[in-house]
C-alpha positions as CSV (number, residue, x, y, z in Angstrom):
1,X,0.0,0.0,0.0
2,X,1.0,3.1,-0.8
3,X,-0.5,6.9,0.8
4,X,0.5,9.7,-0.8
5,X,-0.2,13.5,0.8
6,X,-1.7,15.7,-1.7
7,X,-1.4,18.8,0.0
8,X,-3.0,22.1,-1.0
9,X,-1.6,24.9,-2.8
10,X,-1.3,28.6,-3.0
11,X,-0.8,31.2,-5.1
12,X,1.2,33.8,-3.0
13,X,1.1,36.2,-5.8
14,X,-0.5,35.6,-9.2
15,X,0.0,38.1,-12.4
16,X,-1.8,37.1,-15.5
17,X,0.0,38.7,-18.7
18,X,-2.5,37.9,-21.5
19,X,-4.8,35.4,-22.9
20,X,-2.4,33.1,-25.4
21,X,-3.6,31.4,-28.5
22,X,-4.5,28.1,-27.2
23,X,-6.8,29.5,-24.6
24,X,-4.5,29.8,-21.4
25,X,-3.1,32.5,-20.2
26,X,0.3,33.8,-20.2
27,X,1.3,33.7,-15.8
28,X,3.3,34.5,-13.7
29,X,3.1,33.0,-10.7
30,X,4.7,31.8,-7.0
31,X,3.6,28.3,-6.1
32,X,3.7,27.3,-2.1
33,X,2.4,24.5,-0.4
34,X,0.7,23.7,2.9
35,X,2.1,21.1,5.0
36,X,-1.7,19.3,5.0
37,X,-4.4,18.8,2.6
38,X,-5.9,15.1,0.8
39,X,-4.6,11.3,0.6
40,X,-4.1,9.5,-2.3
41,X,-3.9,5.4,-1.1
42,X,-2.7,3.1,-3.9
43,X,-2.9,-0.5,-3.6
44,X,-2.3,-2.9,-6.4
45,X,-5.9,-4.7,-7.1
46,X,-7.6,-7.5,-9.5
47,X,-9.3,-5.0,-11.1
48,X,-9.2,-0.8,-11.1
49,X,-11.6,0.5,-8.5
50,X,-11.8,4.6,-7.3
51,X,-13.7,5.2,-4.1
52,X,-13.9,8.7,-2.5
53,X,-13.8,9.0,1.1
54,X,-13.6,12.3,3.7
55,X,-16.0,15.8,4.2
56,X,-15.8,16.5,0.5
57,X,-16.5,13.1,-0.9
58,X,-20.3,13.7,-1.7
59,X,-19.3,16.6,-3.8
60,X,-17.4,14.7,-5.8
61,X,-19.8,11.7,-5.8
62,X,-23.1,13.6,-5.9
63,X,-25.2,10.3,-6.7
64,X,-22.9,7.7,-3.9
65,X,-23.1,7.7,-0.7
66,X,-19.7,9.5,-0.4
67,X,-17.9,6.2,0.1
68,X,-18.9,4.6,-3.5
69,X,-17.6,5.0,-6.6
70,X,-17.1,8.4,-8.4
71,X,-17.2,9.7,-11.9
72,X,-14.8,8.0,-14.6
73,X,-13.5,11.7,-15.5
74,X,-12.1,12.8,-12.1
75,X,-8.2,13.7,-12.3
76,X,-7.2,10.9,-10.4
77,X,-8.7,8.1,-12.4
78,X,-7.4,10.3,-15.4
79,X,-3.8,10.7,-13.8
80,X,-4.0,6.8,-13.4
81,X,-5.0,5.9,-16.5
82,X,-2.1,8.3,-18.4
83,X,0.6,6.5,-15.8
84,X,-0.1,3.2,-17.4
85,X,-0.7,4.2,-20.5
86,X,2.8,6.2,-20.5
87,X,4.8,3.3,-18.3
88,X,3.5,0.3,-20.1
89,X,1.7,-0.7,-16.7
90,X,-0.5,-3.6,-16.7
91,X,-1.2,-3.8,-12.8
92,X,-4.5,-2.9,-11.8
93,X,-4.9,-0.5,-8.8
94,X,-7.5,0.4,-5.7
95,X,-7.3,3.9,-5.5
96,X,-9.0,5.9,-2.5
97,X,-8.8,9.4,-2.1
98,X,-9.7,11.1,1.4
99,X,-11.4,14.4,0.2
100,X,-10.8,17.3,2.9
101,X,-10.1,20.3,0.5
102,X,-13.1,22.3,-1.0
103,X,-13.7,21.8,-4.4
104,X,-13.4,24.6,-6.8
105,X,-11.7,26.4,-4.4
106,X,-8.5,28.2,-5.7
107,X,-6.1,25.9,-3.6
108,X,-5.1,23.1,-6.4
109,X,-7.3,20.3,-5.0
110,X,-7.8,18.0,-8.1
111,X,-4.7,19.4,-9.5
112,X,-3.2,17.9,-5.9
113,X,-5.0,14.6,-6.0
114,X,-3.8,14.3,-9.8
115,X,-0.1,14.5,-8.5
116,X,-0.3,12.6,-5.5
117,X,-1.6,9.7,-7.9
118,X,1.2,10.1,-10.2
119,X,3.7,10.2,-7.4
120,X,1.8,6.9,-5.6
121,X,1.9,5.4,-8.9
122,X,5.4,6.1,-9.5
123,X,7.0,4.9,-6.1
124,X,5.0,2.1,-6.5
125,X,6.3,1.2,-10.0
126,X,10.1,2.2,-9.5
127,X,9.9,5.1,-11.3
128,X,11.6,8.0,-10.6
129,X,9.7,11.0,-9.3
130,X,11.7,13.3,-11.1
131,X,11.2,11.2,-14.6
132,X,10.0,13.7,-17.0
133,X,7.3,11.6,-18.9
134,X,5.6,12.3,-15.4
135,X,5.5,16.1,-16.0
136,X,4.3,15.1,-19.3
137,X,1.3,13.5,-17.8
138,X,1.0,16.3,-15.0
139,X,0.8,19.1,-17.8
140,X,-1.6,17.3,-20.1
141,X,-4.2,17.0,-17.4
142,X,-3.7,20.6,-16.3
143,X,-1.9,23.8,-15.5
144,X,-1.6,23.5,-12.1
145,X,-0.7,19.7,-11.7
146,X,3.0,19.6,-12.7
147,X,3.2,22.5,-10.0
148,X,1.6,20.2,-7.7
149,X,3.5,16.8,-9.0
150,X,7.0,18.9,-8.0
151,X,5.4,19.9,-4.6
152,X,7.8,22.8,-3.7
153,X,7.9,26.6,-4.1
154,X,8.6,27.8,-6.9
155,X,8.0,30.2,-9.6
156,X,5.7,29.1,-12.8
157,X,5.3,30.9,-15.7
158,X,4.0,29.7,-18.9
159,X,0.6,28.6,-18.7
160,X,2.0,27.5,-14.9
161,X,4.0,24.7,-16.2
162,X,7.7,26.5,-16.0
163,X,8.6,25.9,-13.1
164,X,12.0,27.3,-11.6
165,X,12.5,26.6,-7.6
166,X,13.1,29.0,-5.4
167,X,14.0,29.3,-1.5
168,X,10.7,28.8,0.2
169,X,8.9,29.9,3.8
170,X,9.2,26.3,5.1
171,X,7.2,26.5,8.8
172,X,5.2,29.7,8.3
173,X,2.0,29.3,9.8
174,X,-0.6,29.1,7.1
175,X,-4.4,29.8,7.2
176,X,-6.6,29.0,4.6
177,X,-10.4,30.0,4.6
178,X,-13.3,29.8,2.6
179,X,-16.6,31.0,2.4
180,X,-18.4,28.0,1.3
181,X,-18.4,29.5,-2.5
182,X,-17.5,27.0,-5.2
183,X,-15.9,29.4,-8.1
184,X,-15.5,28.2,-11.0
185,X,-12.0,28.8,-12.9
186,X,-13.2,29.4,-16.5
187,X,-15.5,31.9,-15.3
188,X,-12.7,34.2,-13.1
189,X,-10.7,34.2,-16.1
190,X,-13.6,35.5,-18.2
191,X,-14.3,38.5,-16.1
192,X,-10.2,39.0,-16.0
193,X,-9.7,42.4,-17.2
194,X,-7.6,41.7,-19.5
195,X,-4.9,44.5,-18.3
196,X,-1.3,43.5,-17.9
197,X,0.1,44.5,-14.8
198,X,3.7,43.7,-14.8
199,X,5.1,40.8,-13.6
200,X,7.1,39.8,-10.5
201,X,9.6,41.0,-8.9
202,X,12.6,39.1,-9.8
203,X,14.9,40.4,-6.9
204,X,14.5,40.4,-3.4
205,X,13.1,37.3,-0.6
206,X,10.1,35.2,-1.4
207,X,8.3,37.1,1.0
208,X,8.9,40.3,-0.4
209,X,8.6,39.2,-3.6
210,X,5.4,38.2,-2.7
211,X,3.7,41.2,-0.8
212,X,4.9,43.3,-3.8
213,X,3.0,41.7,-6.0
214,X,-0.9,40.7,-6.4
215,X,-3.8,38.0,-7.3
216,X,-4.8,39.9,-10.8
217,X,-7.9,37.3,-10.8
218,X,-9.1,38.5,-7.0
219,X,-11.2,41.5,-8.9
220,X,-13.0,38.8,-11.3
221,X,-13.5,36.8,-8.7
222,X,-15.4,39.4,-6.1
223,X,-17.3,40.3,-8.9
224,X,-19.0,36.5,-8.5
225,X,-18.3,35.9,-5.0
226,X,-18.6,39.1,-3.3
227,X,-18.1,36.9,0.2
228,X,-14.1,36.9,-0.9
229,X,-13.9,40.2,0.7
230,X,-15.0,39.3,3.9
231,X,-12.5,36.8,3.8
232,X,-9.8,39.1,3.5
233,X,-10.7,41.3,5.9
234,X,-10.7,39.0,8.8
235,X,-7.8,36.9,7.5
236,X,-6.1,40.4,7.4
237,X,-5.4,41.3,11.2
238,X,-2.4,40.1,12.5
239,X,-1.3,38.7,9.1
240,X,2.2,39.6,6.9
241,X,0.0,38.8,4.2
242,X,-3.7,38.2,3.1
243,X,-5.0,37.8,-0.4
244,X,-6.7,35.1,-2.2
245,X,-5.4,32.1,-3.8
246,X,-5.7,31.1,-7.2
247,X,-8.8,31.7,-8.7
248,X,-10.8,31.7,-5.7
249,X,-12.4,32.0,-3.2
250,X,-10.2,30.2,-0.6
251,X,-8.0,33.0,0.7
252,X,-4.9,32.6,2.4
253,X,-3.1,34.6,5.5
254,X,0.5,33.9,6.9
255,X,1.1,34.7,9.9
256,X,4.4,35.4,12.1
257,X,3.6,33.0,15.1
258,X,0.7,30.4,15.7
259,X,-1.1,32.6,17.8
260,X,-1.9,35.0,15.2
261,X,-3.2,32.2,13.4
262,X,-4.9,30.7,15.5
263,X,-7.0,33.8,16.5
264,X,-7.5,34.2,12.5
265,X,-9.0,30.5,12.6
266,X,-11.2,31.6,15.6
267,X,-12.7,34.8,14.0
268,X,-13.0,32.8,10.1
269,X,-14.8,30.2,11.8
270,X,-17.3,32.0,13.9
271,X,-18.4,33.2,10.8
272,X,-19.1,29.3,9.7
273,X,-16.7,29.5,7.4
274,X,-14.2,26.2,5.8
275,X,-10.8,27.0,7.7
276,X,-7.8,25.2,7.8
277,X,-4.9,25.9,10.0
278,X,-1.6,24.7,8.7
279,X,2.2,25.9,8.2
280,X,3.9,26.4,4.6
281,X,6.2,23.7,4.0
């Protein structure tokens, strides 16, 4: 058996250039990860089977009880049916995923589980995480995923697939909050303005980097989830930085000490809100 963390992601800053030929868009953009999130568990089977377990499960298997099987098109089945297709792989596999992250939140979580699949997969087979027929797979199923397959800071550019390391905020505690506001990706980037900004700073500490810069989607996406604001604002106090991830509407504040944090997580979730309380890794 193998478990595999498929921990959420954030977009400390995100600066969209321009909308590119093939329907992306041109980013720039600094990846970080929390140190929690989902599991992937991969265990070799008779026959391929995908069950969906944790809080999020029913809103991934809207016709199961939460613990049956899901749809045929979810990333992970996808990400597990590429592997084999790429590796020559004949073994069958029981895949579970434990579904904690919202959905449609801004935070990577398909993108995650996609990864964490690819990585199960690949330990499991004797492949090499860092074999590039893996990024291959990651970027075919989506921009975020070979982000999430490397796991690390780092800065993307591209559609999000360029990815270039950088010294990261390893132990920062991390809150992410959400109002209970599924937002969908295509739509943000719709109502994107379609002004280029700049990009990012490409001198300085990740953390400086970062405050100097800005989500250039956050706009698009107040303008369907007016709640993101909200967010913010009580995310904000006590906080070196508070903006929202991704496309929304999970925001994000780091904090210099657990307390702060933790007296974020207190205010976020007397409003009812999805919170999780985590450090950067």
């Amino acid at each position: 058996m193998i478990v595999e963390r498929a921990p959420a992601k954030i977009n400390l800053a995100l600066h969209v250039r321009h909308r590119r030929p093939d329907g992306y868009h041109e980013l720039e953009t600094l990846f970080a990860f929390a140190a929690d999130g989902d599991t992937i568990t991969v265990v070799p089977a008779e026959r391929d089977g995908f069950r969906i377990t944790g809080p999020y499960a029913a809103a991934l298997s809207p016709t199961s009880d939460g613990a049956g099987e899901a749809a045929a098109d979810n990333l992970v089945v996808r990400a597990a049916t590429a592997f084999r297709a790429a590796f020559g792989i004949a073994q069958c596999h029981a895949i579970t995923l434990d579904k904690h992250l919202p959905i449609a939140s801004g935070i990577g979580g398909g993108s995650a589980d996609a990864a964490a699949t690819l990585r199960a997969l690949a330990r499991l087979h004797g492949v090499a995480p860092v074999d590039p027929r893996l990024f291959v797979i990651a970027e075919r199923l989506g921009a975020d995923v070979p982000a999430c397959l490397l796991g690390r800071t780092t800065l993307g550019t591209g559609k999000g697939e360029s990815l270039v390391p950088q010294e990261g905020l390893a132990g920062t505690p991390l809150l992410l909050a959400n109002p209970g506001v599924a937002v969908g990706t295509a739509a943000v980037f719709a109502r994107w303005d379609g002004v280029d900004r700049g990009g990012i700073a490409s001198k300085g500490d990740l953390l400086s980097r970062a405050m100097a810069g800005r989500n250039d989607l956050q706009a698009a996406a107040l303008s369907i989830a007016p709640a993101i604001a909200g967010v913010v604002e009580r995310l904000a106090p006590g906080a070196i930085l508070a903006r929202m991830s991704g496309s929304g509407a999970t925001c994000f504040g780091l904090y210099d000490d657990i307390a702060g944090r933790d007296a974020a997580a207190a205010r976020c979730r007397s409003e009812g809100w999805w919170c999780l309380a985590t450090t950067l890794t």
